[in-house]
C-alpha positions, 0 to 999 in steps of 0.5 A: 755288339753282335746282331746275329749268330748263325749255328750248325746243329745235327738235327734240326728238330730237336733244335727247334723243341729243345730252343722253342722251350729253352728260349721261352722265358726270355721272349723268344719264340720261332719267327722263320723255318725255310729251306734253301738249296736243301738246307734248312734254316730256322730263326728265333726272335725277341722283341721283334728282332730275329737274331738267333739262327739255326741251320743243317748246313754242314760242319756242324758248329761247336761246341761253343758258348752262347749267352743271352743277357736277360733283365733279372734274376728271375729270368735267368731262373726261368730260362735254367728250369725251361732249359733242363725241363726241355732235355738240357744238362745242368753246367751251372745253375742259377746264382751270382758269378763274381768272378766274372763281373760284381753284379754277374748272375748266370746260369749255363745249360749244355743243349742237344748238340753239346754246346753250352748255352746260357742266360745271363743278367748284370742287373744290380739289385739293392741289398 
């Protein structure tokens, strides 16, 4: 189990509005914004639990891959349209994944720093 992640981005602004929306819909909302030595770091949060960092430190990170596993298929629904109505990139929309995993539904955005994010439940749901 992963407890945080910590990524590089070019402008930490468009981080902050592209993610604050993005993140929305799965609970996540912006708990820490501090700069250090000349660096600033900014932190989402879900239920409490800070586990989503964002930092102009340099090299830039990525591209890389980052999921975030929600309960439903409703959520993951939500978090695509928050994501693509904030400035993302369509790189897969909503829908069931087989080939990943039977109960797999996911859907995959491209942020601002061309990384590509996504939100993903592995809920069965009863036919």
């Amino acid at each position: 189990m992963i407890d945080h992640v910590t990524i590089r981005v070019k402008d930490i602004e468009k981080t902050i509005a592209f993610y604050s929306k993005a993140l929305e819909p799965i609970g996540y909302r912006l708990g820490f914004d501090e700069t250090f030595d000349g660096t600033r770091v900014i932190g989402f949060a879900r239920n409490g639990k800070m586990d989503t960092w964002f930092t102009t430190d340099t090299p830039v990170s990525g591209p890389f891959h980052l999921a975030w596993a929600v309960d439903s298929k409703l959520l993951v629904d939500a978090f695509y349209e928050a994501a693509i109505k904030a400035g993302g990139k369509d790189n897969g929309k909503p829908g069931p994944r087989p080939h990943y995993h039977e109960d797999y539904y996911g859907a995959f955005v491209i942020d601002p720093d061309g990384n590509n994010i996504e939100a993903v439940s592995r809920k069965r749901v009863a036919p």
